[in-house]
Every structure is written in structure tokens, then in C-alpha cells.
C-alpha positions in Angstrom: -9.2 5.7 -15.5 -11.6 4.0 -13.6 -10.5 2.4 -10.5 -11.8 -1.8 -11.8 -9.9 -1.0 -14.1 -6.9 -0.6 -12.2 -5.1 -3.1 -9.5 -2.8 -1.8 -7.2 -0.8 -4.4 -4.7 2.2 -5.6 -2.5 5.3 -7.1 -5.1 5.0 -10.7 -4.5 8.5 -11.4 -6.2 11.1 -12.5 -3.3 13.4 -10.0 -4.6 11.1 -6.9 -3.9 11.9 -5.6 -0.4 8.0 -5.9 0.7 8.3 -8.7 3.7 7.2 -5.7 6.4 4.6 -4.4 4.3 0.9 -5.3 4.7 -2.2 -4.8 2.3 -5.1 -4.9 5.0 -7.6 -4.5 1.7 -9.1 -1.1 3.0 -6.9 0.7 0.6 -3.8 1.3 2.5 -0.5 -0.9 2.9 0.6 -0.7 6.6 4.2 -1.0 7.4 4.5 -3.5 10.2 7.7 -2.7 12.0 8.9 0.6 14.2 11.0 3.0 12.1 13.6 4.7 14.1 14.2 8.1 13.5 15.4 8.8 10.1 15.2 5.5 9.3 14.0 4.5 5.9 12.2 1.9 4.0 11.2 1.0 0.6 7.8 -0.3 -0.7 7.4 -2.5 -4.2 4.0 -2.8 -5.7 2.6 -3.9 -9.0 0.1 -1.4 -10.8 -2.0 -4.0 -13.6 -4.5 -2.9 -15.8 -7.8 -5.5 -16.4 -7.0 -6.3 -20.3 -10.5 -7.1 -21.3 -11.8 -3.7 -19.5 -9.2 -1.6 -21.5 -10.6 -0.2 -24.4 -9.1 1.7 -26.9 -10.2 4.7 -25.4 -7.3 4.0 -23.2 -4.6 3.6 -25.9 -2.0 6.3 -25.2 -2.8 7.5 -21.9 -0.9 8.5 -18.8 -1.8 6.7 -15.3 -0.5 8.7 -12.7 0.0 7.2 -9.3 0.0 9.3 -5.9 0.5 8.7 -2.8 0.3 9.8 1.0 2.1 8.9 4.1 0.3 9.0 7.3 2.2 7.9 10.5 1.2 7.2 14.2 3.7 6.5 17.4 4.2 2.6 18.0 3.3 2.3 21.5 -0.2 2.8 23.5 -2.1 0.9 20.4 -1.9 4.2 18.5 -2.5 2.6 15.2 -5.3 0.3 16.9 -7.1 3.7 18.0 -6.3 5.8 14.9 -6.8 3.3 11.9 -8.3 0.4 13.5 -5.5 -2.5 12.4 -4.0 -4.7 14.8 -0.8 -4.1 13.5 0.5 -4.3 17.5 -2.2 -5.6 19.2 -5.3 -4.5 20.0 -5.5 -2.4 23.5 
């Protein structure tokens, strides 16, 4: 499927558990808080498809979705340095 065709972002709803989330519109959402060890989080997004741009050749189709976690230390302006977000600063 091609990718206009395809919106990914952050759950908007007040119910979804997204409020340390951040979509910095480069293609990633940033978590905005330290994790401790172990600790977990969740992230909500909505996947919507362009109506007008989905043709019939999409009628039955399979969209899968995959992911990748990438993860930096907190302190020292790691993220900053590695992935160029403010997300604590910049150094």
C-alpha cells in the first residue's frame, strides 16, 4: 500500500494512554519521560486509510503494521546527540 495512502498518528481520545507520547513528524513518536528499569508503557495510535485514494484494487487486503524500538540513556542530552529532538534539552 502506498504510504499517502496510509496515516499513522498519536490517539487523540482522552482515554488512550498517549499524554507522554510525542509525534515530532520525522516518522517516529518519542516517548517523553525516563523509563525505569523494567518499567513499561503503552502507546495508542490510529492507522486511517485516505477514502478517495482507495481503490478497489485495495478491497480485501491485509495492512500490516511494524514496528521498532530504539532507546538512548536520559542524561548527557543523549537523545539531543543521537536523534536530534529536544526531548530534554538541548546540550
Amino acid at each position: 500500500m502506498p504510504v499517502n495512502v496510509v496515516k499513522v498518528s498519536l490517539c487523540k481520545d482522552s482515554r488512550c494512554p498517549c499524554s507522554n507520547w510525542i509525534d515530532n513528524k520525522d516518522g517516529y513518536f518519542y516517548y517523553k519521560q525516563v523509563l525505569d528499569c523494567k518499567a513499561k508503557t503503552q502507546l495508542s495510535i490510529h492507522i486511517c486509510l485516505d477514502g478517495p485514494k482507495t481503490v478497489n484494487a485495495y478491497q480485501g487486503k491485509t495492512y500490516v503494521l511494524k514496528g521498532t524500538l530504539e532507546a538512548v540513556q536520559a542524561s548527557n542530552h543523549a537523545p539531543y546527540h543521537e536523534w536530534h529532538v529536544e526531548l530534554f534539552g538541548r546540550p
